[in-house]
C-alpha positions as CSV (number, residue, x, y, z in Angstrom):
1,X,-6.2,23.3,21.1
2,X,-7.7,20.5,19.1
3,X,-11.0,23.1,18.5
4,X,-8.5,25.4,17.3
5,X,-7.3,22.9,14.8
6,X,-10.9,21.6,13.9
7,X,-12.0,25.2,13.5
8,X,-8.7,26.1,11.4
9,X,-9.0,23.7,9.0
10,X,-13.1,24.5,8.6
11,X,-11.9,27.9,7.2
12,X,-9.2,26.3,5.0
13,X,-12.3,24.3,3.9
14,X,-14.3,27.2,3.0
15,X,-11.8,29.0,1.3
16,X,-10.6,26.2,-0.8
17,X,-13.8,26.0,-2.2
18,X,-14.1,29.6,-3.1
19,X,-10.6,29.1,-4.7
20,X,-11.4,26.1,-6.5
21,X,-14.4,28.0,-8.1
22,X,-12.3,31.2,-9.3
23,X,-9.8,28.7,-10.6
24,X,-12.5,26.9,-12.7
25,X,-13.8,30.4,-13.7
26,X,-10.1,32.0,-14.7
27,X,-9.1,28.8,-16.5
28,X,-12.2,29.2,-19.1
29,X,-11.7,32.8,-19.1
30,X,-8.2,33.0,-20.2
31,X,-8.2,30.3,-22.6
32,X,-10.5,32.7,-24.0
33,X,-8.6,35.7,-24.1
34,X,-5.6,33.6,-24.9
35,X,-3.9,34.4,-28.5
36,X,-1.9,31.9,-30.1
37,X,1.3,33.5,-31.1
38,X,1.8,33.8,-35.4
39,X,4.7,31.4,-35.2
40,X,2.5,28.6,-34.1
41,X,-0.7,29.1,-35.6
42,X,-0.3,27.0,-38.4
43,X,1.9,24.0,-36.0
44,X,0.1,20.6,-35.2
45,X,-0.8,19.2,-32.1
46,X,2.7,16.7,-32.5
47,X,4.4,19.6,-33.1
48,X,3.3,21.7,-29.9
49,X,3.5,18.6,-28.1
50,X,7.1,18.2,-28.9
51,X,8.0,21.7,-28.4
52,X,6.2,21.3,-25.0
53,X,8.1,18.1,-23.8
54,X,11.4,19.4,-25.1
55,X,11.3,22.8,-22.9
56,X,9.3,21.5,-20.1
57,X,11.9,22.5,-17.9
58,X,11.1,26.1,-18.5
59,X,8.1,26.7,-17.1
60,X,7.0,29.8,-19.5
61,X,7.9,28.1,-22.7
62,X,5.9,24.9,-21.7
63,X,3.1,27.2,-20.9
64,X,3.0,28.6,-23.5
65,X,2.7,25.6,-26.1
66,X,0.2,23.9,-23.6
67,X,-1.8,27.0,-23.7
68,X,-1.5,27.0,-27.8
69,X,-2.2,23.3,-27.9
70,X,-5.7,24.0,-25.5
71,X,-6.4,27.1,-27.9
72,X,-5.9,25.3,-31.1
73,X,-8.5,22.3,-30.1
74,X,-10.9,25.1,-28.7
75,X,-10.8,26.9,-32.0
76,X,-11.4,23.2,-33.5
77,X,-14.3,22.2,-31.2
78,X,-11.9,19.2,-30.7
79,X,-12.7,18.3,-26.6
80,X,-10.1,14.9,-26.0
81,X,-7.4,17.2,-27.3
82,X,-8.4,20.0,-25.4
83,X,-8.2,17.0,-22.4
84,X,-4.9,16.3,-23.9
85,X,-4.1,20.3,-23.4
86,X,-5.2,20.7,-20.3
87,X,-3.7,17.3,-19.2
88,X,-0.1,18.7,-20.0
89,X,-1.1,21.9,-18.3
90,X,-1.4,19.8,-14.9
91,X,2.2,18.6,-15.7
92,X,3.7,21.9,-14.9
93,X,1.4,23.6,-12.4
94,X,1.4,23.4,-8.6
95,X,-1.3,22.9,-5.7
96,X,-4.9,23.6,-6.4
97,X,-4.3,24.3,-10.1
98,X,-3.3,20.7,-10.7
99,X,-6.5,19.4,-9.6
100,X,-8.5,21.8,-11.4
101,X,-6.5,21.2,-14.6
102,X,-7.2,17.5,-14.3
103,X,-10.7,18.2,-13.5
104,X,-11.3,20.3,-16.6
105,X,-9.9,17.5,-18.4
106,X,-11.9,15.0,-17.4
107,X,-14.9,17.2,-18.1
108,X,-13.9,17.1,-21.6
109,X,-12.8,13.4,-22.4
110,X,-15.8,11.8,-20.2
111,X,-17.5,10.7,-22.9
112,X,-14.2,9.4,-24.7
113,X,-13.5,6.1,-22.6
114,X,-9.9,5.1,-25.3
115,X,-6.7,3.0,-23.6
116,X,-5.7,6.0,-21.6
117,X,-8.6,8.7,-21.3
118,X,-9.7,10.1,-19.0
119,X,-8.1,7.0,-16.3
120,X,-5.1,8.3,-16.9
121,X,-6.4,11.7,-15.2
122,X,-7.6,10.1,-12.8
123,X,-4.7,8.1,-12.0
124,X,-2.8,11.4,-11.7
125,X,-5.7,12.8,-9.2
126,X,-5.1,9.4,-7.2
127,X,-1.1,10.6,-7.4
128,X,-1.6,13.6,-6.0
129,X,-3.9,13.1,-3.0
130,X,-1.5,10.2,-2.6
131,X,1.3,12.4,-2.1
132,X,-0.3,15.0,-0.1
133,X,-1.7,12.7,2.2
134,X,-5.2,13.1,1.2
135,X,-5.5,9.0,1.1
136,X,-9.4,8.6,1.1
137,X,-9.4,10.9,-1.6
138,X,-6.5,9.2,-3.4
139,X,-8.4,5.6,-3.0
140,X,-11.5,7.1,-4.3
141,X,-9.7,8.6,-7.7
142,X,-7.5,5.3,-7.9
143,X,-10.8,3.4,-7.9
144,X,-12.4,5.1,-10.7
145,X,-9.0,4.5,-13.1
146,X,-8.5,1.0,-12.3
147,X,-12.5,0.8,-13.8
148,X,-12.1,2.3,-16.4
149,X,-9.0,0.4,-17.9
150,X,-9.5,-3.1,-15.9
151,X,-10.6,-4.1,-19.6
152,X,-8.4,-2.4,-21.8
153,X,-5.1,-1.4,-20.2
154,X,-3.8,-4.6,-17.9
155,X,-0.8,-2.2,-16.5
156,X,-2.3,0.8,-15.7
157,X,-5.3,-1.3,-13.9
158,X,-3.2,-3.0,-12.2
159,X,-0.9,-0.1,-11.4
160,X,-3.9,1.6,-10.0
161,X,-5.0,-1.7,-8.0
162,X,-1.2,-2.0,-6.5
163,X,-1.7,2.1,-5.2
164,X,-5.0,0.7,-3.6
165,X,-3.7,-1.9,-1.5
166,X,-1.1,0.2,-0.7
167,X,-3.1,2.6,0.7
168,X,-5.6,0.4,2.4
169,X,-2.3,-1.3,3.7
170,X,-1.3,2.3,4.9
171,X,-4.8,2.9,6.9
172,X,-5.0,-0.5,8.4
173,X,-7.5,-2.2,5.8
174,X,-4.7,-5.4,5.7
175,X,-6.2,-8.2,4.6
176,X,-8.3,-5.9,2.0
177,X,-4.9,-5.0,0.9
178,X,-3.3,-8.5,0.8
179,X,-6.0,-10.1,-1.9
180,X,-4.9,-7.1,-3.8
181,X,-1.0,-7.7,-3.6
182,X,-1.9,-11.0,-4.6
183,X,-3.8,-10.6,-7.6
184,X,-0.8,-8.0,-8.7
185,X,1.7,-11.0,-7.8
186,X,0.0,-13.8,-9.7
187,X,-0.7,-11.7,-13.0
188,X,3.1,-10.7,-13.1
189,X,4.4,-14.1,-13.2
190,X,1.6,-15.0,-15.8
191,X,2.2,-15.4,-19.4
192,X,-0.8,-12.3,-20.4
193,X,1.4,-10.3,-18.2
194,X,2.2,-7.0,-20.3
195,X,5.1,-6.0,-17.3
196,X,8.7,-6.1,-18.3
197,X,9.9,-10.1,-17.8
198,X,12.4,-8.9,-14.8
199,X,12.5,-9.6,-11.5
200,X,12.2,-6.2,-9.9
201,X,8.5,-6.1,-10.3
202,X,8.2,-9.5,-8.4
203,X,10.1,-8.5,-5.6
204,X,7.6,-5.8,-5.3
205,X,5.2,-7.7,-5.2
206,X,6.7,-9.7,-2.6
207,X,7.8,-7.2,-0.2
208,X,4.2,-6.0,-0.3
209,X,2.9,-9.3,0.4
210,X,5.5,-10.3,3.3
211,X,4.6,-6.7,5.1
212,X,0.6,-8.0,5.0
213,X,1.0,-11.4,6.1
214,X,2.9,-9.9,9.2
215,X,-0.2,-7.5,9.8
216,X,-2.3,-10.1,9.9
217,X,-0.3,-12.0,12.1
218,X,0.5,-15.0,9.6
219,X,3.9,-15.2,10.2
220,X,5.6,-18.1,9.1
221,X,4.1,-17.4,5.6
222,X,5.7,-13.8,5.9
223,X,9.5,-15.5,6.6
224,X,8.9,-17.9,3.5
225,X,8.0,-14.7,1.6
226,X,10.8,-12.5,3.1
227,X,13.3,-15.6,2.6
228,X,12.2,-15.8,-1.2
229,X,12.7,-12.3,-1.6
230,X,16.1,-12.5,0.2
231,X,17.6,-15.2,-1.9
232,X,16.4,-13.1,-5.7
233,X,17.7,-10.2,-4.3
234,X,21.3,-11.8,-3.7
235,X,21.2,-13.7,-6.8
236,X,20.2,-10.1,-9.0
237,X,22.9,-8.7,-6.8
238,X,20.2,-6.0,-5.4
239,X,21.4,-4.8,-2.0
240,X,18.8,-2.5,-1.4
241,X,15.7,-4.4,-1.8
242,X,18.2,-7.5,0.4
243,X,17.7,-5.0,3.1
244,X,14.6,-3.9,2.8
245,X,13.3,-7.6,2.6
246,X,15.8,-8.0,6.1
247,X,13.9,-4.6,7.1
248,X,10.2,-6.9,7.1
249,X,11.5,-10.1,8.8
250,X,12.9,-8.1,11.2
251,X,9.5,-6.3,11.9
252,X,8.2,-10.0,11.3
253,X,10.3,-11.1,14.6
254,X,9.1,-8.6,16.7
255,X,5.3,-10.1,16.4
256,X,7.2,-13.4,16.8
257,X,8.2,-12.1,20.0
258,X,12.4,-12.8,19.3
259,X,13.1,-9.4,20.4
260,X,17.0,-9.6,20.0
261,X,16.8,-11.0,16.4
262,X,14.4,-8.3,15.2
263,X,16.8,-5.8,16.9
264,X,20.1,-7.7,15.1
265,X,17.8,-7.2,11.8
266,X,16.4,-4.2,12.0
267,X,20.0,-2.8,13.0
268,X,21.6,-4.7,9.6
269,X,18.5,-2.9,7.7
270,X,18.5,0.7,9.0
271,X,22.0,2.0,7.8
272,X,20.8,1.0,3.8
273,X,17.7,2.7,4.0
274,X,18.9,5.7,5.5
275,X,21.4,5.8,3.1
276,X,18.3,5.4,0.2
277,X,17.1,8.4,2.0
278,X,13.4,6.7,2.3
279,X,12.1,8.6,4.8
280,X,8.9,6.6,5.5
281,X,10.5,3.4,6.0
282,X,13.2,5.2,8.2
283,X,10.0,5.7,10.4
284,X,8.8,2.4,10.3
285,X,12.2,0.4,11.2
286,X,12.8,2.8,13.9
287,X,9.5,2.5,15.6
288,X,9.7,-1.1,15.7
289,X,13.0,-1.2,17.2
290,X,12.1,1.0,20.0
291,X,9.1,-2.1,20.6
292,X,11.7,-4.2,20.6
293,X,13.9,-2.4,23.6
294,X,10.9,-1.6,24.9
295,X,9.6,-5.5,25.6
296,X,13.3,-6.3,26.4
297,X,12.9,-3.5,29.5
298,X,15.8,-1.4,27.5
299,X,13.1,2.0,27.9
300,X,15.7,3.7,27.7
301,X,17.0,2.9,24.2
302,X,13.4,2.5,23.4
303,X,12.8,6.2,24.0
304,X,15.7,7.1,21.9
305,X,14.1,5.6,19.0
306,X,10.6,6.8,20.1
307,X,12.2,10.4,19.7
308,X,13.5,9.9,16.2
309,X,10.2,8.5,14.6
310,X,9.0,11.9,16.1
311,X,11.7,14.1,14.7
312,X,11.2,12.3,10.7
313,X,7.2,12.9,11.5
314,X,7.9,16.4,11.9
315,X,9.8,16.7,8.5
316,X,7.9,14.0,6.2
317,X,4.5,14.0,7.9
318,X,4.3,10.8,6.9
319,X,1.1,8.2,8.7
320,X,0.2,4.8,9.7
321,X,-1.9,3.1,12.3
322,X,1.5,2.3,14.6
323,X,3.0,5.7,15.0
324,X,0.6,6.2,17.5
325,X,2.1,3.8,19.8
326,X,4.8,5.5,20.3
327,X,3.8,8.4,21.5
328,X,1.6,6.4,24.3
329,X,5.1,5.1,25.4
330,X,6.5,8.2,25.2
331,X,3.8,9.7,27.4
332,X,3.8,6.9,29.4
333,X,7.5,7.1,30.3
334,X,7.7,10.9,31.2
335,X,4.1,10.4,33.2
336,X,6.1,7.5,35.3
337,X,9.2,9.8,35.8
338,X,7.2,12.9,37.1
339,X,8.1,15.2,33.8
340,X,4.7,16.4,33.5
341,X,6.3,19.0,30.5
342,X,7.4,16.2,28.8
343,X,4.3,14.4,28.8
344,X,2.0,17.4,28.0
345,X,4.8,18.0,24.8
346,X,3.6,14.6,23.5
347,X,0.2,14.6,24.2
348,X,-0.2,17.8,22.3
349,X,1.8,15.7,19.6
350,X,-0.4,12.7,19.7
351,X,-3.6,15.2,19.5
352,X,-2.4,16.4,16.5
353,X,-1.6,13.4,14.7
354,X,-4.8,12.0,15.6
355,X,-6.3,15.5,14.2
356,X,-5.1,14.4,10.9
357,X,-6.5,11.3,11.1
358,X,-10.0,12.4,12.1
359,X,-9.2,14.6,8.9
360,X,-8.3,11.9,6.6
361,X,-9.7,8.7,7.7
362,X,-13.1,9.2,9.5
363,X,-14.5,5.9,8.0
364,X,-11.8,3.8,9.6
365,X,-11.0,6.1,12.7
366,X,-12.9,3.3,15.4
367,X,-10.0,0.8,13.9
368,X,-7.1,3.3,14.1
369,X,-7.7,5.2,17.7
370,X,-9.0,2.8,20.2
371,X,-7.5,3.2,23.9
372,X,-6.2,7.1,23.7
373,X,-9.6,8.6,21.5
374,X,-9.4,12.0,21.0
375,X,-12.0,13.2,23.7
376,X,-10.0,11.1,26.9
377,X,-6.6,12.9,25.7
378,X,-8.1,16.3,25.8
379,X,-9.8,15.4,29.4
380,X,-5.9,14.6,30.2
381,X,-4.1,17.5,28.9
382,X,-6.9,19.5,30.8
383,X,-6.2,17.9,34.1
384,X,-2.2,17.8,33.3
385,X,-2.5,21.7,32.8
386,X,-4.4,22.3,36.3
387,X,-1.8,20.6,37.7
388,X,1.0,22.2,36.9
389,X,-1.3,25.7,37.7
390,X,-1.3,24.6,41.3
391,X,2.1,24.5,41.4
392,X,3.4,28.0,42.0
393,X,7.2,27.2,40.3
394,X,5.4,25.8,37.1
395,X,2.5,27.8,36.9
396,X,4.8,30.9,34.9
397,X,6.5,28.4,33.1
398,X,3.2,26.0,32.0
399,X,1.3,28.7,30.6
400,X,4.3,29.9,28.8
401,X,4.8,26.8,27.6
402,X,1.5,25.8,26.4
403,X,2.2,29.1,24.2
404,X,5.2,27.8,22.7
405,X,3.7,24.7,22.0
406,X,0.6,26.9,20.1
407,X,3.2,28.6,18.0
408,X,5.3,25.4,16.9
409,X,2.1,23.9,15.8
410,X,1.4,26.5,14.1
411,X,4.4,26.9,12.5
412,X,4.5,23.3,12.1
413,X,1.2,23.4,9.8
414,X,2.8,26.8,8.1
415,X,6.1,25.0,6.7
416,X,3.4,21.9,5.7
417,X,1.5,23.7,3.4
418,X,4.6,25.8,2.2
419,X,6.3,22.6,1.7
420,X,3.4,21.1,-0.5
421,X,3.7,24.2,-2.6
422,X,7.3,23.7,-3.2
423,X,6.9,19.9,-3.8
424,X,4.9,20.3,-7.1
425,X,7.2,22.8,-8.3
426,X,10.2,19.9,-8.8
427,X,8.3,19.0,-12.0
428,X,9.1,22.2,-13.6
429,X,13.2,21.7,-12.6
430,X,14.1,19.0,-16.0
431,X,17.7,19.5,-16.5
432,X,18.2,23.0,-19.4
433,X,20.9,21.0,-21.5
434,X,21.3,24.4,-23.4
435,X,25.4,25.2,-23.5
436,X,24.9,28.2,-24.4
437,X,23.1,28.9,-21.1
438,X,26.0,26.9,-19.0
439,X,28.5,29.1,-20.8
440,X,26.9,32.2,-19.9
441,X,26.3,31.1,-16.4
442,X,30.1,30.4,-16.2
443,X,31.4,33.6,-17.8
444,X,28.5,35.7,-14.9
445,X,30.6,33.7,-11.9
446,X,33.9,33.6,-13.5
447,X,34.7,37.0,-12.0
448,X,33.6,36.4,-8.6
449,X,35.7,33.1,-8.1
450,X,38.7,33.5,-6.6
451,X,40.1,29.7,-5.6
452,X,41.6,28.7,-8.6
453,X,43.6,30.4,-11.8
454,X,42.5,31.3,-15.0
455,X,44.6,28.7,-16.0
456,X,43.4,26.2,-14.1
457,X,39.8,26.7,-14.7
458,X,40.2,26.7,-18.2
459,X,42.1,23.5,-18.2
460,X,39.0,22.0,-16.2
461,X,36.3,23.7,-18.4
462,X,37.6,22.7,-21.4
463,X,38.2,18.6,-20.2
464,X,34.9,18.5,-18.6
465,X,33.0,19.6,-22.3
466,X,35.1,16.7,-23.5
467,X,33.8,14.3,-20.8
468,X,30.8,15.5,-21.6
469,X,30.2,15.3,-25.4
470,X,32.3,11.7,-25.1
471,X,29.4,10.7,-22.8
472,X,32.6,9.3,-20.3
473,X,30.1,10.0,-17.2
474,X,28.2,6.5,-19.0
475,X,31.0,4.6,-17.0
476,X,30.0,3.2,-14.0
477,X,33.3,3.4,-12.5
478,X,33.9,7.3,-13.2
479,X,35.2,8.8,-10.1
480,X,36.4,12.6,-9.0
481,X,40.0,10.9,-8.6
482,X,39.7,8.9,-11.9
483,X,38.3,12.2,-13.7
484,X,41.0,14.7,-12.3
485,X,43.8,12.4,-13.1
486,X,42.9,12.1,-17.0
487,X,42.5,16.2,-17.5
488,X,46.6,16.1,-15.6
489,X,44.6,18.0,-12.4
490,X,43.7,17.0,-9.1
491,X,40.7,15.9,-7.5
492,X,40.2,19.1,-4.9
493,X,40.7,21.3,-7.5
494,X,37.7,19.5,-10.0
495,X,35.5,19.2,-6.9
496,X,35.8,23.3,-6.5
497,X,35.1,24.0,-9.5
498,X,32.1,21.5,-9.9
499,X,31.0,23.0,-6.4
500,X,31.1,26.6,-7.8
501,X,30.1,26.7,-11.3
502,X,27.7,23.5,-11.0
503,X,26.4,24.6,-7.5
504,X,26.8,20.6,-6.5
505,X,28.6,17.7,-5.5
506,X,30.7,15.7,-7.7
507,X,28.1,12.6,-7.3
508,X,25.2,14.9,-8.2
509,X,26.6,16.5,-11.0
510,X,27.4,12.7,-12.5
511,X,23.7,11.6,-11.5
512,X,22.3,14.7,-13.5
513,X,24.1,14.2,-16.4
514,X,22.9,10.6,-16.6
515,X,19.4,11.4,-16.1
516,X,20.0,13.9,-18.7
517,X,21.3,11.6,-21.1
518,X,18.2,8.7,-20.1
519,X,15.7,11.1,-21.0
520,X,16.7,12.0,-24.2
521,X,17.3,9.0,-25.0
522,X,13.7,7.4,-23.8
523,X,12.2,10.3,-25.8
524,X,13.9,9.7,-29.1
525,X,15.3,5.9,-29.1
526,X,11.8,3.5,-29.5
527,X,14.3,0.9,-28.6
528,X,15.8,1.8,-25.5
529,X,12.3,3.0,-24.6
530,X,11.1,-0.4,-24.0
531,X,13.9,-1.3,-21.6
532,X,13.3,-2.3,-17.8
533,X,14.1,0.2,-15.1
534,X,17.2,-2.5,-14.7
535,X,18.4,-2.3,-18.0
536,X,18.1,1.6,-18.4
537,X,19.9,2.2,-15.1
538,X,22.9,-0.2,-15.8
539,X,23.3,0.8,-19.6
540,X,23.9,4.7,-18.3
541,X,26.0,3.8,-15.3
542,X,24.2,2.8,-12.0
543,X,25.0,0.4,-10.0
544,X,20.9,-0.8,-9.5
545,X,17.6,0.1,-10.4
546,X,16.6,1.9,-7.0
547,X,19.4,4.2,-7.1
548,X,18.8,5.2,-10.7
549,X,14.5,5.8,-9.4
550,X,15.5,8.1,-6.8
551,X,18.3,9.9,-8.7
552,X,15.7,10.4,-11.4
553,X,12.8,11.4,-9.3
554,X,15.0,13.7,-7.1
555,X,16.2,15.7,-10.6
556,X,12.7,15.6,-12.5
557,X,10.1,15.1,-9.6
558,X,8.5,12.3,-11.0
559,X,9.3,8.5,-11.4
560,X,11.3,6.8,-14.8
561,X,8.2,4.2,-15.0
562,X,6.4,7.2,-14.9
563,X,7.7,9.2,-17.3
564,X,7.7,6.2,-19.9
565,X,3.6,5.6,-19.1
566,X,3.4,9.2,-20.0
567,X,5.4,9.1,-22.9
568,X,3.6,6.2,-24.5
569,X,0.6,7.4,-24.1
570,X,1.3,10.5,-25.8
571,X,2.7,8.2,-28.3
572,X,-0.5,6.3,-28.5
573,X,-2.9,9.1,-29.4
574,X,-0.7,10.3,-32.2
575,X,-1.8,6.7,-34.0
């Protein structure tokens, strides 16, 4: 099976580069044949940028100015603003096109080294590798922006420096990782720094640097570290990076070897996280509590644990070095209790993770697989197999088995590469704050709602534009109760009608109309664009920083301190 997969993704190889060839081809070719339309042939770049930012949500309109803006600096011989162009272009687009967007720009501005260009292209590159799990090609691109700006743009330098200890953190290059978490720590609490004086960005810092002392086995320095971050989290009155810093002492006590307190930790932590919906660190906890029952001789709850790290694997496709440890336990206990189905389910798993790491990581893959390489697991699964073909009950039932197994793989890698295809598309999905559009969508599904009265619904229509244009969903107390109340309704009747019309929940509806309101407001108040992350979230009604990231990022697809970079750096080249 693991030739199949070899051989699979030599064809995928092979065909991407065709692909990436007509793509280079078809971009140059229709910029050619593109027309700007008569109502913008006399508009300036500032002007199609605007227009592009402001309907970026709509995929055709944005295209359409990016396309003009491209044309215009064609026409003009003008390369960094075709860069510019093209760099907007990979804003909106999806998969391969991203990449050869970015390239094209870079081709352009190479020779135009400024504050932003062409790093800043390939800081995106680094971004998107990163989150398609291409990491050695992520490191390389993140390498190239952090020289470029290491002289003239402290933040994005160190930005990019942070993503590469991350990363070397991720594939098992620790202490690597830790001189770099260190060098981000000390410049933030320096007085050159050119980061927002908060403490958000420290704790960062810190969290990173606790998680690498504890990979390297330097403990006590990792519960000094996990204690500092404790005691600013509860003074800023951050509960979720409280737990998380409880989430690394816990993992901390495990290599301590005080197996009950990093269960009792890891426990405290789990809930919170889940509840942030991080996926990765979900993973992480979990597998280190099932080491934990597992050196207490609780296999049992061990296993549990075991299973679901395997079940988030399956859906995030997330990787680091320890995942692979448990599946051996996992194999390990079904090969000790005689479930030789069991065990050949999980070897096939562990093949294939270690498939993506042959993939992704050949230059570290001695450090990652050690005891089960690739080559001994396959002699296994071979001898597994003619063992369950000697048996005449099993023999039926192995084979069809194995086939099963074949097909969930493959539909396993299917649903990955649809799901990459769908992830780039959240960038085109900005809130359309058009009324006019709301209105008509609520006159097209008037007819077909049934649950409440005319009455009723116009009552709640009409107090809902009022909460609206009043900006009342500011308050960070607003609740469905609260709200019902002051339009003389009831909560399950606003909660219908946000379900229908909206097509979401109460909470969501709130979020989106803050993250609305926040990136009008960063686009047209200079002030309020130099806020923190704290400040912004807490002046437009969140209870903390995190929850206002991930509320942004799961509305526009990309991060707030992202979308501020980008901002300003439009901003810049318009001086």
């Amino acid at each position: 099976m693991i030739k199949l997969l070899q051989l699979g993704f030599f064809f995928v190889l092979i065909s991407s580069f065709a692909q990436n060839n007509e793509e280079k081809f078809l971009i140059t070719e229709n910029i050619n044949k593109f027309k700007i339309p008569d109502s913008l042939q006399n508009q300036t770049y500032k002007s199609l940028k605007t227009r592009f930012h402001k309907h970026s949500n709509s995929f055709e309109k944005a295209n359409l100015y990016a396309r003009s803006y491209i044309k215009k600096s064609l026409i003009a011989k003008d390369s960094i603003e075709m860069a510019r162009g093209y760099f907007l272009l990979s804003s909106i687009s999806h998969d391969s096109l991203i990449i050869s967007y970015l390239d094209r720009a870079i081709d352009l501005s190479k020779n135009f080294h400024s504050k932003y260009y062409p790093a800043l292209l390939y800081y995106s590159k680094g971004d998107y590798y990163f989150e398609n799990a291409n990491y050695k090609e992520a490191l390389d691109n993140y390498f190239i922006s952090y020289n470029m700006t290491k002289d003239n743009n402290p933040v994005l330098a160190y930005d990019s420096k942070f993503n590469i200890g991350s990363l070397k953190n991720r594939v098992g290059k620790y202490k690597e990782a830790q001189k770099i978490f260190k060098e981000y720590y000390d410049y933030i609490l320096s007085e050159e720094s050119k980061y927002p004086k908060d403490y958000y960005n420290e704790l960062i810092a810190l969290f990173a640097l606790s998680d690498s002392y504890t990979r390297l086995k330097k403990l006590d320095t990792a519960t000094t570290i996990n204690q500092k971050g404790i005691k600013i989290s509860l003074l800023n009155n951050d509960k979720d990076m409280y737990h998380y810093f409880i989430m690394n002492e816990g993992v901390n006590l495990y290599f301590k070897k005080k197996y009950k307190s990093s269960i009792d930790s890891l426990k405290k932590a789990i809930p919170n996280i889940i509840k942030l919906g991080d996926q990765s660190n979900i993973m992480f906890s979990r597998l280190y509590l099932g080491k934990a029952y597992y050196e207490l001789n609780k296999v049992k709850e061990a296993v549990k644990q075991y299973k679901k790290v395997d079940s988030l694997f399956s859906d995030y496709k997330d990787f680091f070095p320890e995942i692979r440890e448990g599946y051996k336990s996992l194999i390990d206990f079904y090969k000790n209790n005689g479930d030789k189905e069991n065990q050949l389910f999980y070897l096939n798993r562990l093949i294939f993770v270690d498939s993506i790491y042959n993939i992704n990581y050949k230059y570290i893959n001695d450090k990652i697989i050690k005891n089960y390489d690739t080559p001994n697991l396959i002699l296994e699964k071979q001898r597994l197999i003619k063992k369950l073909n000697r048996s005449n009950s099993f023999k039926n039932k192995g084979i069809l088995y194995l086939l099963i197994v074949l097909v969930i793989l493959s539909i396993f890698l299917i649903i990955n590469y649809r799901t990459k295809k769908i992830y780039r598309k959240k960038f085109e999905r900005l809130i359309d704050t058009d009324n006019k559009q709301e209105n008509e969508f609520i006159n097209k599904k008037k007819q077909d709602f049934t649950y409440l009265s005319e009455d009723i619904t116009q009552k709640i229509k009409i107090g809902l534009e009022k909460f609206k244009s009043n900006n009342d969903y500011l308050n960070p107390h607003v609740s469905i109760s609260t709200l019902a109340k002051k339009m003389d309704s009831n909560s399950k009747y606003l909660s219908l009608f946000i379900n229908h019309y909206e097509q979401k929940k109460f909470t969501n509806y709130i979020n989106d109309l803050r993250i609305e309101y926040a990136m009008e407001k960063i686009k047209n108040d200079k002030k309020f664009r130099k806020y923190t992350i704290k400040a912004i979230a807490y002046e437009i009604g969140f209870s903390n920083p995190v929850s206002f990231s991930q509320a942004f990022y799961k509305k526009t697809g990309i991060k707030p301190s992202y979308f501020i970079k980008q901002l300003e750096s439009d901003l810049e080249t318009k001086k």
